[in-house]
Backbone as CSV, one residue per row, in Angstrom:
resi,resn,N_x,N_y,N_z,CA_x,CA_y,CA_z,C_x,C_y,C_z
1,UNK,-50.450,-19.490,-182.793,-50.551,-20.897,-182.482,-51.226,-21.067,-181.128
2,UNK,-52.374,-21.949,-181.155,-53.105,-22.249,-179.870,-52.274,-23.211,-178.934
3,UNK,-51.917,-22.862,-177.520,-51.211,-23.958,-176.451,-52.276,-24.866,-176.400
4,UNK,-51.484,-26.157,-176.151,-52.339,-27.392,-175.564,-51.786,-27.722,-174.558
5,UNK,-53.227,-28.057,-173.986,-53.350,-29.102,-172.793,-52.249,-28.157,-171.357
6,UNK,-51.290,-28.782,-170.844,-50.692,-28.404,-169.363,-49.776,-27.202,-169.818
7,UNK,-50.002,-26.691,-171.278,-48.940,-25.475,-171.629,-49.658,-24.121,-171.591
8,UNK,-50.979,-24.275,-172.107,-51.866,-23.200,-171.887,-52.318,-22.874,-169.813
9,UNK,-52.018,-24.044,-169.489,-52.807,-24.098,-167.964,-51.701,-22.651,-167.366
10,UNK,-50.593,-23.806,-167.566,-49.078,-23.100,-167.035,-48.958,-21.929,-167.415
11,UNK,-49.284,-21.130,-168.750,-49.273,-19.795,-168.492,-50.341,-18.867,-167.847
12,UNK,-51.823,-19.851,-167.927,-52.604,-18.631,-167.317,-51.937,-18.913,-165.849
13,UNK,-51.593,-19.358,-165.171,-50.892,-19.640,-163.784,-49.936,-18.452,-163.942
14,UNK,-48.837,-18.915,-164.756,-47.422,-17.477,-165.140,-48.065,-16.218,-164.859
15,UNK,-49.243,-15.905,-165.753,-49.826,-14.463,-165.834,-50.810,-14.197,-164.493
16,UNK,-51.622,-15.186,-163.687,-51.752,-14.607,-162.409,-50.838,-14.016,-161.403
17,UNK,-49.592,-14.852,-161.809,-48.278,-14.550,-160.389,-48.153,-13.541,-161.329
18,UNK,-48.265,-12.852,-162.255,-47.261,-11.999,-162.467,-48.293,-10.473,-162.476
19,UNK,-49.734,-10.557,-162.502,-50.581,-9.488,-161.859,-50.690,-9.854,-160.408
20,UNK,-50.450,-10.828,-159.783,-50.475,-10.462,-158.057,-49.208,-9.928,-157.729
21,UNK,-47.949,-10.221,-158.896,-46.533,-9.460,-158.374,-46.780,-7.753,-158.498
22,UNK,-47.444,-7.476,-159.301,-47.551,-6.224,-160.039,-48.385,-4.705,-159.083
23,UNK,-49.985,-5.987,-158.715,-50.372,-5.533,-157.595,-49.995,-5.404,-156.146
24,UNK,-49.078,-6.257,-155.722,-48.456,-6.523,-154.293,-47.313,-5.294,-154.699
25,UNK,-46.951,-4.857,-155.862,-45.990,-3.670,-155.737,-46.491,-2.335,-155.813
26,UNK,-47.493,-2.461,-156.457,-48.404,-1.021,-156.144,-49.217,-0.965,-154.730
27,UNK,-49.552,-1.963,-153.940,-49.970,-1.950,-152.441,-49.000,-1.320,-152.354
28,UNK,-47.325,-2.034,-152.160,-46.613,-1.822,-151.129,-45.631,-0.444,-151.343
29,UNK,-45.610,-0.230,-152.515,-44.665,0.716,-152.802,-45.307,2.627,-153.661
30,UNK,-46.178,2.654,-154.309,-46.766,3.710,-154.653,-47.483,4.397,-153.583
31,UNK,-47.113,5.375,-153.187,-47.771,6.060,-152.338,-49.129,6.515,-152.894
32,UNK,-49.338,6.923,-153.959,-51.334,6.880,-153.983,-51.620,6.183,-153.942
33,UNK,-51.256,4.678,-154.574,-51.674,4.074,-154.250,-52.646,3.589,-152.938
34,UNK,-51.230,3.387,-152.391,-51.737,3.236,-150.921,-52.571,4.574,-149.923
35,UNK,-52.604,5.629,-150.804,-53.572,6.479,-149.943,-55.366,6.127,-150.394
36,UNK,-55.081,5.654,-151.812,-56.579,5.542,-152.250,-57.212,4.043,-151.801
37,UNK,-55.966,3.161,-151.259,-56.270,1.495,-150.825,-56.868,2.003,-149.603
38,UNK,-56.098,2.647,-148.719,-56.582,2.997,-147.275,-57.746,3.923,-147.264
39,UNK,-57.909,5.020,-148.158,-59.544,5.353,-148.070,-60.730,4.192,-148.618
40,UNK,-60.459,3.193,-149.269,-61.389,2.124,-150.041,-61.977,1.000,-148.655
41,UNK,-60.629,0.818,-147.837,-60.757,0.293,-146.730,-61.817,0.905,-145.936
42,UNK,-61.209,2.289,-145.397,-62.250,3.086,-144.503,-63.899,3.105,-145.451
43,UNK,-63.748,3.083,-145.973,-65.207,2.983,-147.063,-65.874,1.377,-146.943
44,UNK,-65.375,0.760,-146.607,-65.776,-0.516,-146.692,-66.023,-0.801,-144.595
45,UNK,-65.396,-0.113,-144.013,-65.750,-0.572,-142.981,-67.043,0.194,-142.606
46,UNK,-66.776,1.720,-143.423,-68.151,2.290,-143.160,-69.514,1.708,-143.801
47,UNK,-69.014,1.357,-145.207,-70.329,0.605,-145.391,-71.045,-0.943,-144.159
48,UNK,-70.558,-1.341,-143.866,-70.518,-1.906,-142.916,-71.574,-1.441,-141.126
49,UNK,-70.956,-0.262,-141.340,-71.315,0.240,-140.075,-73.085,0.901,-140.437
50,UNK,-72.812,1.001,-141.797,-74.361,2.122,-141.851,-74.629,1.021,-142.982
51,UNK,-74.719,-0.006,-142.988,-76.089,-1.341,-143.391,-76.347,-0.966,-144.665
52,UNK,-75.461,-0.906,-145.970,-75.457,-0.188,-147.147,-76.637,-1.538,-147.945
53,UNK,-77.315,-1.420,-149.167,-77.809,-2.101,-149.725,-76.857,-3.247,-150.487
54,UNK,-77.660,-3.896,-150.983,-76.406,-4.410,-152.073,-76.322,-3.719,-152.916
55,UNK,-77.228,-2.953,-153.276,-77.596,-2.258,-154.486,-76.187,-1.175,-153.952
56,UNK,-76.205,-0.579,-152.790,-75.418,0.363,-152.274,-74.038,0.154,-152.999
57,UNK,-74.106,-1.167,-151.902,-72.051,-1.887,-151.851,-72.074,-2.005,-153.462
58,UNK,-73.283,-2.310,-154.365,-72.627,-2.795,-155.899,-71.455,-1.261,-156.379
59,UNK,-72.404,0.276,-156.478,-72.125,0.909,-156.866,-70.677,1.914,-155.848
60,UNK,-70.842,1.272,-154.278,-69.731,1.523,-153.899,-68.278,1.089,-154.419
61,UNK,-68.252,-0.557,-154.680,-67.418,-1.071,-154.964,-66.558,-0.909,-156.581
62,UNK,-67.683,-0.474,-157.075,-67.713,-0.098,-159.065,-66.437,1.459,-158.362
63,UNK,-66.895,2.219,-157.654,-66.652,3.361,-157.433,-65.532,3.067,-156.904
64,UNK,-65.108,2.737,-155.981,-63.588,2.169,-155.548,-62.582,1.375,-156.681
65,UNK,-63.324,0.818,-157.469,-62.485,-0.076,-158.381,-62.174,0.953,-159.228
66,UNK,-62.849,1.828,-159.951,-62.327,2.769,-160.761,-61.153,3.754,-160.195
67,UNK,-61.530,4.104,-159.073,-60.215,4.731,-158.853,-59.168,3.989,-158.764
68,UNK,-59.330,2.964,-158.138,-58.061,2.139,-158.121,-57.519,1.687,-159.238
69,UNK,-58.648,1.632,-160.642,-57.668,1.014,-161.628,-57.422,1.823,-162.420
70,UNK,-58.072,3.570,-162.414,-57.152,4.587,-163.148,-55.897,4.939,-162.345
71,UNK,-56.021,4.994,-160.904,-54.683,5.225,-160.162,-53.244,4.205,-160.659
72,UNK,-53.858,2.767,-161.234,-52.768,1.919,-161.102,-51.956,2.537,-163.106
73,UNK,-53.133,2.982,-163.464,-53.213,3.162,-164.978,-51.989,4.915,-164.962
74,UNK,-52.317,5.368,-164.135,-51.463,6.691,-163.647,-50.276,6.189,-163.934
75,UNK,-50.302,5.339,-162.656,-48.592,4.889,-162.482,-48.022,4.293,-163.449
76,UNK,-48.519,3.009,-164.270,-48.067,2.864,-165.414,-47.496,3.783,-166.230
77,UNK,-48.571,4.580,-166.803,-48.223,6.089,-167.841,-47.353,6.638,-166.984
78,UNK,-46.786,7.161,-165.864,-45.804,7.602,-165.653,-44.598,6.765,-165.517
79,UNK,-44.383,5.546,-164.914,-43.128,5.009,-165.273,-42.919,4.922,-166.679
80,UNK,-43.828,4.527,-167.490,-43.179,4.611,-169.254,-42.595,5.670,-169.400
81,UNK,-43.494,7.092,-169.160,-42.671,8.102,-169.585,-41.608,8.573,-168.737
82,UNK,-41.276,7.827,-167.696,-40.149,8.223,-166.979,-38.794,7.456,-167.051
83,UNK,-39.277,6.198,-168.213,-38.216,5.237,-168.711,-38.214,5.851,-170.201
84,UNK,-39.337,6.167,-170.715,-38.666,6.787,-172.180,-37.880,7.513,-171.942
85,UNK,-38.402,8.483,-171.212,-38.242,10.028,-171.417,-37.287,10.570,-170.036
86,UNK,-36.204,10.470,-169.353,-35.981,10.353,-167.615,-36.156,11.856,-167.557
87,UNK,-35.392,12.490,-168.382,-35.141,13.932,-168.010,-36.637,14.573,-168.665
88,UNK,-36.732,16.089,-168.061,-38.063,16.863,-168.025,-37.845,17.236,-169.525
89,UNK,-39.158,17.019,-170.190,-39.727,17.161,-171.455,-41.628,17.618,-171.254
90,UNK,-41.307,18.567,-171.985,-42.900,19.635,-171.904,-43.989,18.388,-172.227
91,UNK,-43.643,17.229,-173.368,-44.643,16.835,-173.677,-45.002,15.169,-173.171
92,UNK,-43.702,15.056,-171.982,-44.052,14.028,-171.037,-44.730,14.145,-170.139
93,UNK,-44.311,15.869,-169.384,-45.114,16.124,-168.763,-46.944,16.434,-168.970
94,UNK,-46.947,16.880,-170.128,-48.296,17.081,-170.506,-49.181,15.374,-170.551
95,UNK,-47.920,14.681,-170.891,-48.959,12.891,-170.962,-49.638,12.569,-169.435
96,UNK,-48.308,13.109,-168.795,-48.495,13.132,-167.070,-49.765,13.260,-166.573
97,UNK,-49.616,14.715,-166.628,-50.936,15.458,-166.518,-52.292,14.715,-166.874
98,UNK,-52.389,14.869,-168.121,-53.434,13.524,-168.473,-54.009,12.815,-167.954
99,UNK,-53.283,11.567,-167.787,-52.807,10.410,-166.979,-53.339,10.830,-165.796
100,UNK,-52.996,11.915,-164.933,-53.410,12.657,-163.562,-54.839,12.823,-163.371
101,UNK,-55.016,13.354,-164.619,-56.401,14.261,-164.602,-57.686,13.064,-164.641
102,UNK,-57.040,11.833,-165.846,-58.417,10.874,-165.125,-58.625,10.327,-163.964
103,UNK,-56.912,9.823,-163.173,-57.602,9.938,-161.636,-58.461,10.964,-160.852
104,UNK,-57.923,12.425,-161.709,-59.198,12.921,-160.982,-60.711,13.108,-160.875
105,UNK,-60.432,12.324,-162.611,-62.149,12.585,-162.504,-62.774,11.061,-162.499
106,UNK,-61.943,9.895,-162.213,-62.041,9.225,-161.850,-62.802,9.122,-160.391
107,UNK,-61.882,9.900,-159.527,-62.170,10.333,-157.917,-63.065,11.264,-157.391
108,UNK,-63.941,12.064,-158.780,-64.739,13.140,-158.430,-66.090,12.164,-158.598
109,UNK,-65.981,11.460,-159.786,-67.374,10.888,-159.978,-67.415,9.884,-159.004
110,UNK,-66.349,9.068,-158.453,-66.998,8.326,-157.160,-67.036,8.912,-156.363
111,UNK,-66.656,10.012,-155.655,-67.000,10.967,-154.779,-68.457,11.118,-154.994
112,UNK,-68.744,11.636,-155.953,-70.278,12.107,-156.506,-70.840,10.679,-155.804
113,UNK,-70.517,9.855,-156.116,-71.562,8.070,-156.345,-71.569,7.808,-154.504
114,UNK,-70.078,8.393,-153.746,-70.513,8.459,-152.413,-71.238,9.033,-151.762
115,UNK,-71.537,10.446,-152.417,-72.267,11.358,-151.875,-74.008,10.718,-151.765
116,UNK,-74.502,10.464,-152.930,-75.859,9.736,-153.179,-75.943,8.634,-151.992
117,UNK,-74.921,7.741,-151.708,-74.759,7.302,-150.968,-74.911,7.332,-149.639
118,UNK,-74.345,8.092,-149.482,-73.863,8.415,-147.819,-74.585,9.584,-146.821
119,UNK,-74.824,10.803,-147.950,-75.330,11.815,-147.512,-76.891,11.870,-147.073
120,UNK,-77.576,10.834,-147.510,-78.976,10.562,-147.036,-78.668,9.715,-145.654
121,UNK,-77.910,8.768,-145.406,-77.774,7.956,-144.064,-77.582,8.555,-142.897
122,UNK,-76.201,10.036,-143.036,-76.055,10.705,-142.383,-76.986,11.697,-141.901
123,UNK,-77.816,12.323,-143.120,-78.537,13.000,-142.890,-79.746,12.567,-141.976
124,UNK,-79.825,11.117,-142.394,-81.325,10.617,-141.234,-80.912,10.563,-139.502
125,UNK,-78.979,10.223,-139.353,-78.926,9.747,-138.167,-78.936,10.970,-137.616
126,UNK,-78.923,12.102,-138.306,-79.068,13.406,-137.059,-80.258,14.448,-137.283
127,UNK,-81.220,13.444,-137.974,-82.900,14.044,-138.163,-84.019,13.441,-137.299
């Protein structure tokens, strides 16, 4: 059934507060989180400092967002399986893992996308 009129408004409203609650708890409380927020930061002040393109900041920012939204995608997959499943099971842990492994290659390929980036700027300021 389609909402009308001030009933449909009122939930897309409901469902913003309830992804800014979601995100304001992964800022404040996941520790990767907050290690990969605080390198995105330092990345953003550096772009800043070394005059990135837009073209630059587009593919910087693509590159920050992915980690951040497989990191948030981590944490998800692990609280489920840590509410299915509390106690250690071989094949929760293996979902874990998983779950782990695309942050990492999440974090290798923007690594890679910084490197293209960054490693020519540096390289000119001490050529």
């Amino acid at each position: 059934m389609i909402q009308k009129g001030s009933e449909f408004v009122i939930g897309r409203f409901k469902s913003i507060k309830f992804a800014i609650k979601g995100a304001w708890h992964l800022i404040t409380t996941e520790h990767a989180f907050i290690v990969h927020s605080l390198f995105s930061l330092f990345l953003i002040i550096l772009g800043f400092f070394m005059n990135l393109t837009i073209q630059e900041w587009l593919f910087q920012i693509l590159a920050i967002g992915l980690v951040l939204v497989t990191e948030a995608l981590n944490t998800v997959f692990e609280k489920m399986a840590d509410f299915i499943h509390p106690a250690y099971h071989e094949k929760i842990g293996i979902i874990k893992d998983l779950s782990a492994g695309a942050v990492f290659f999440a974090t290798l390929i923007s690594f890679i996308i910084l490197l293209v980036i960054y490693l020519p700027k540096f390289i000119s300021l001490y050529l």
